[in-house]
N, C-alpha and C positions, 0 to 999 in steps of 0.2 A: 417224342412219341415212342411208345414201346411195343413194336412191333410183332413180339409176342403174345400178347391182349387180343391181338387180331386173329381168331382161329379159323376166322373161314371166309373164305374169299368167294361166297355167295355176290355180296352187292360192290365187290372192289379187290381191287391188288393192293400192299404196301411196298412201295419200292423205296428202295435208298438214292438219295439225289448226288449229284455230283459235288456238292458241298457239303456233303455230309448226313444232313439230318434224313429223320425218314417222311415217308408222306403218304394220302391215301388216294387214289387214282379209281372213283366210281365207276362201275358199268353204267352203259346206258340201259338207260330203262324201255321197256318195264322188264320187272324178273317174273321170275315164276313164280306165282302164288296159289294158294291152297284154298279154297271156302270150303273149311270148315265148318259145321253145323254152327257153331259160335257167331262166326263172323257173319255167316248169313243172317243170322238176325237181328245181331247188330244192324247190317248194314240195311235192313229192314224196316228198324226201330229210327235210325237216323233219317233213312230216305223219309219217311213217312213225318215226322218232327218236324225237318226242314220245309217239305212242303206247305206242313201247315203255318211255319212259319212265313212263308213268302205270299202265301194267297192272304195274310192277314194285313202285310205289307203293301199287293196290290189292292186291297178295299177297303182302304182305312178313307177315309173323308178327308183327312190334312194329314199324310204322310209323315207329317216333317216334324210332326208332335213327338213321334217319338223314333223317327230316324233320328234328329240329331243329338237326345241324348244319348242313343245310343253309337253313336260315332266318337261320343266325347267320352264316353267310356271303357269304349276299348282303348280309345287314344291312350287313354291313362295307364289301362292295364298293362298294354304292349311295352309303353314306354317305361312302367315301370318295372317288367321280367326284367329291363337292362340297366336298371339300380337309379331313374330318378326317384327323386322325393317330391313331388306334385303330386295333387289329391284331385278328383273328382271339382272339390271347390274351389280351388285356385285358380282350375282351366275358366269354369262359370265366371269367376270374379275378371276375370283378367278381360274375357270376351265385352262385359259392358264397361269396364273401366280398367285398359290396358297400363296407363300410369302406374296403378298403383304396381304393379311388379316392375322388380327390382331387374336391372342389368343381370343378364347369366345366369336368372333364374330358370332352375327345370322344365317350367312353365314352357317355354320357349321350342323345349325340345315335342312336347305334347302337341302343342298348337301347330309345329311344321308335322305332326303325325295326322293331323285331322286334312289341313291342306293337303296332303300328299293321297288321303282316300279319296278326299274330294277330288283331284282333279285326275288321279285314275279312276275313276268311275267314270266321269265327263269323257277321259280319252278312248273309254272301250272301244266307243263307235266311230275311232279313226285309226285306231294301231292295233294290232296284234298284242296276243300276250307276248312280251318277247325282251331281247334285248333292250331297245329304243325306248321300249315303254319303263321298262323296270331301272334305267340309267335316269331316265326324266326324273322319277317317282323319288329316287335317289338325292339325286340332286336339291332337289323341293325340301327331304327330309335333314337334310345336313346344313341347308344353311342359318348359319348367322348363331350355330350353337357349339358344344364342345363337339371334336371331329372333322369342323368344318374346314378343316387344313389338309383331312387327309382324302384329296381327290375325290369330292364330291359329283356326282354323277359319273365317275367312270369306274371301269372298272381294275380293280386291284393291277398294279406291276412290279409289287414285292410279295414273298410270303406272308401271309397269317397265320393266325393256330389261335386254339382255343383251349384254356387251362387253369387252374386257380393264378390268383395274383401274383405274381412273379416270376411266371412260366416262360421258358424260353422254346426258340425252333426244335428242344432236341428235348426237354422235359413236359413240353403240352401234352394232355391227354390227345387233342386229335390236330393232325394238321391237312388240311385241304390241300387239293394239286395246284404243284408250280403256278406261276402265273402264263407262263411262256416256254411250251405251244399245249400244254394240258387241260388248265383252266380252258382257255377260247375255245378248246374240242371239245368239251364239257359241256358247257354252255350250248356253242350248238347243236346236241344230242337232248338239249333241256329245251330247247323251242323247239324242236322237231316233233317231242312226246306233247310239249302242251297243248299243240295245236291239234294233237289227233284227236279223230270225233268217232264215237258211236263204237270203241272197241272194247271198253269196260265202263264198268258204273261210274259215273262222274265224280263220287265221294272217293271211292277209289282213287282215281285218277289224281285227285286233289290234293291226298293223304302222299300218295308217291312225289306229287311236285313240291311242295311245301320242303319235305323229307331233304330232298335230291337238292334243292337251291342251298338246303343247310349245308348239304356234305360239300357244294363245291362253295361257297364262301365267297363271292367273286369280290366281293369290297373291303374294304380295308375297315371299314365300320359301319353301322348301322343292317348286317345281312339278316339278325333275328326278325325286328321292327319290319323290313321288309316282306321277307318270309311271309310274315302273317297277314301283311295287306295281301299278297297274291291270294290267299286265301278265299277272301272275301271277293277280290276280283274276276278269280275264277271263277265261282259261283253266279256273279253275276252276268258274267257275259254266257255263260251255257243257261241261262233263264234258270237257274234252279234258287239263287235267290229275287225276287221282285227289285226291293230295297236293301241300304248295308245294316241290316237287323241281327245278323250271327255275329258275336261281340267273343271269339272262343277265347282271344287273351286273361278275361277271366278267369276263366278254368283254366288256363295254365299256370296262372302265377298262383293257383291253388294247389296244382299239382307239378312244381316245376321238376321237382327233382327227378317223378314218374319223366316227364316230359322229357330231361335231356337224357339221361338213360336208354330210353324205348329208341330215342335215336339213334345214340352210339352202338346200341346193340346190334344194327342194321347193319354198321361198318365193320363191327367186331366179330358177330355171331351169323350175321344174316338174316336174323331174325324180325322179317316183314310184319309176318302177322300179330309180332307184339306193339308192332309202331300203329298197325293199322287199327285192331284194338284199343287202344288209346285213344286216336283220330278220332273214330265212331262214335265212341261212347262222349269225347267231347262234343261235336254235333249234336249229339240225340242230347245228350242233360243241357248242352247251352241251349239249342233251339226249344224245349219244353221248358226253360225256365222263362226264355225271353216270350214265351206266349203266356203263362201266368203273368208276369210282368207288364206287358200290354194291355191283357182283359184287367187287371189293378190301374192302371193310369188312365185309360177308358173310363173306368168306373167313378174316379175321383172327376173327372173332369166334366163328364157329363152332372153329375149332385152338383157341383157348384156351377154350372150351368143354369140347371134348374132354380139355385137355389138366388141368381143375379136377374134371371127372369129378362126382361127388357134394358138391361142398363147396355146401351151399344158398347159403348168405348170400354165398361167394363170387363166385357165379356172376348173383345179383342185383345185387351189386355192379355187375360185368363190367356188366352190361348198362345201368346209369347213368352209369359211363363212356363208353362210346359216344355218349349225350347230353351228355356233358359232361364233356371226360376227365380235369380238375382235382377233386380233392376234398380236404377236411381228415376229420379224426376226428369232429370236429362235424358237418361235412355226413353222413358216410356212416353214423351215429348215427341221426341223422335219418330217414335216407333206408331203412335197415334196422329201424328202432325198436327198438334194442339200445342198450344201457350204450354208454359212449365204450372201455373197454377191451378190449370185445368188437367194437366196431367196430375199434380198432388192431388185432385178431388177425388179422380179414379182410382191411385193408391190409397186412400182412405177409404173406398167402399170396399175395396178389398181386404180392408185392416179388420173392418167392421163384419164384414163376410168369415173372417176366421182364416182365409188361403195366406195372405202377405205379413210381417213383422217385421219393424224396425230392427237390423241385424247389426249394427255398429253403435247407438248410445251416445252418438256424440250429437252435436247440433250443423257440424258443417258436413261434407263430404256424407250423405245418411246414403246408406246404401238399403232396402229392403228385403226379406229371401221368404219366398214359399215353401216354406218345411213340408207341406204335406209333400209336396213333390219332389223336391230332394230326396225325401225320405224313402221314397220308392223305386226313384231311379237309382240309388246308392248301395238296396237293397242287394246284398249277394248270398244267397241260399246257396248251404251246402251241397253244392253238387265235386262229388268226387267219385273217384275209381270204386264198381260193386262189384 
């Protein structure tokens, strides 16, 4: 790390360690911040986004029509800023017919990203944001994939750093503090701020914490992936989201390079308000796109609603598609607690309806997909930096 780069020790010191390399040793937060006419209305523009996105989330009829695709797609996004190769359709295919993935596929690492939301959200309402929580969250995320060796659920007792491929302690663009006694002080000056209430806007607040968990690094892998669930968890528990509907990994692996930049500048320059500009403006374009998004899956679901009129099992069907728009005879057997023949009749009114198609061609193993609905949830409109 080059210690030069660093010209202002606004959000941190660089000091040199006792073995040599240098490191960066964060203030606790919060800093001094500035609302400028800018950021005021950004933060205006987001507050106002987000809400409407959460009151959509608490008056939706079946919540979970489109909470869980959108769990499954941040899952993807998040995990893919960290370089898997898993699509959107592999997580869907794998959830009704896990076989068919292979050993050590990416897959694996998406699927412990969706468990690890789920069951921080479930843990709000028995842990603190905090430590315990985010080691649990940890642990959930790392097992059984690549990583999983390097002390899953705790937290780091060697150095890290962060840098192109082949970077060492002394050439990383940035390295995080010690692990011992730096890091641990670190940390808790990062539960202390999280937990504070009613002293700035929440989105604020959010943008700082996310920020702050980057610069100290506590794990050995997986701290990006993390980062951005707190996000989400954040929100959740100060009631500002309903359900986990803000999916901003999107927009970031849109705009990653904006993304780690805006961060590093914080360490380097001090430069808050361009982290916090970033933050905003993802909020406000993810939460306005995920409410178009919504009124389009609303829309398609209610027409073919209409359009099945009385057929029960059909229309139950319908609506576990929307959660997941891949199914076999097995699954929708299941899923209906009807014979498998009787399950075929209900994918055939659906064939005939226009929603379901044969998506593999073969005569064994047929698996069916609802394009119109993939297609929607898949959808990523340009939102980027105006």
């Amino acid at each position: 790390m080059d210690p030069k780069s660093f010209v202002s020790n606004l959000a941190g010191d660089v000091r040199k360690t006792g073995t040599g390399y240098w490191t960066f040793l964060p203030r606790p937060l919060p800093p001094r911040l500035e609302y400028t006419p800018e950021l005021t209305l950004l933060l205006s523009q987001a507050d106002a986004a987000l809400s409407e996105l959460s009151g959509l989330g608490r008056y939706l009829p079946n919540p979970d029509l489109l909470i869980a695709p959108y769990v499954k797609r941040e899952a993807v996004a998040s995990s893919r800023i960290e370089g898997t190769q898993a699509d959107l359709s592999d997580l869907l295919l794998d959830e009704i017919e896990p076989k068919r993935t292979p050993p050590g596929s990416d897959v694996l690492e998406v699927r412990n990203y969706v468990a690890a939301l789920n069951r921080g959200v479930r843990q709000l309402s028995k842990l603190p944001l905090a430590g315990r929580l985010v080691r649990d969250l940890h642990k959930v995320l790392m097992q059984g994939v690549r990583g999983q060796e390097r002390t899953p659920g705790e937290f780091r007792r060697t150095p890290n750093w962060i840098g192109p491929p082949g970077s060492t302690l002394t050439t990383a663009t940035y390295v995080p503090p010690p692990h011992d006694p730096e890091m641990h002080e670190c940390i808790k000056h990062w539960e202390v701020f999280v937990n504070q209430r009613d002293e700035m806007p929440e989105l604020v607040q959010c943008a700082l914490i996310h920020e702050h968990f980057e610069a100290i690094h506590p794990f050995l892998d997986g701290n990006g992936r993390i980062g951005r669930l707190l996000i989400t968890l954040f929100l959740i528990e100060r009631g500002r989201l309903s359900k986990p509907l803000l999916y901003l990994s999107s927009y970031i692996e849109q705009n990653k390079r904006a993304y780690y930049e805006s961060l590093q500048r914080i360490r380097t320059h001090g430069d808050w308000p361009g982290w916090l500009r970033y933050f905003l403006m993802a909020v406000r374009d993810t939460a306005r796109s995920a409410i178009e998004q919504s009124e389009s899956i609303l829309k398609l679901r209610d027409a073919f609603r209409e359009q099945l009129a009385k057929q029960h099992r059909a229309l139950t069907l319908l609506d576990e598609l929307f959660i997941n728009p891949y199914t076999t005879v097995a699954h929708a057997s299941g899923r209906l607690g009807v014979t498998p023949p009787t399950a075929q009749k209900t994918i055939t009114l659906l064939e005939k309806a226009g929603m379901l198609r044969e998506a593999t061609g073969g005569k064994w193993g047929r698996v069916w997909l609802a394009r119109p609905i993939l297609k929607l949830v898949e959808a990523t409109p340009p939102i980027g930096q105006t």
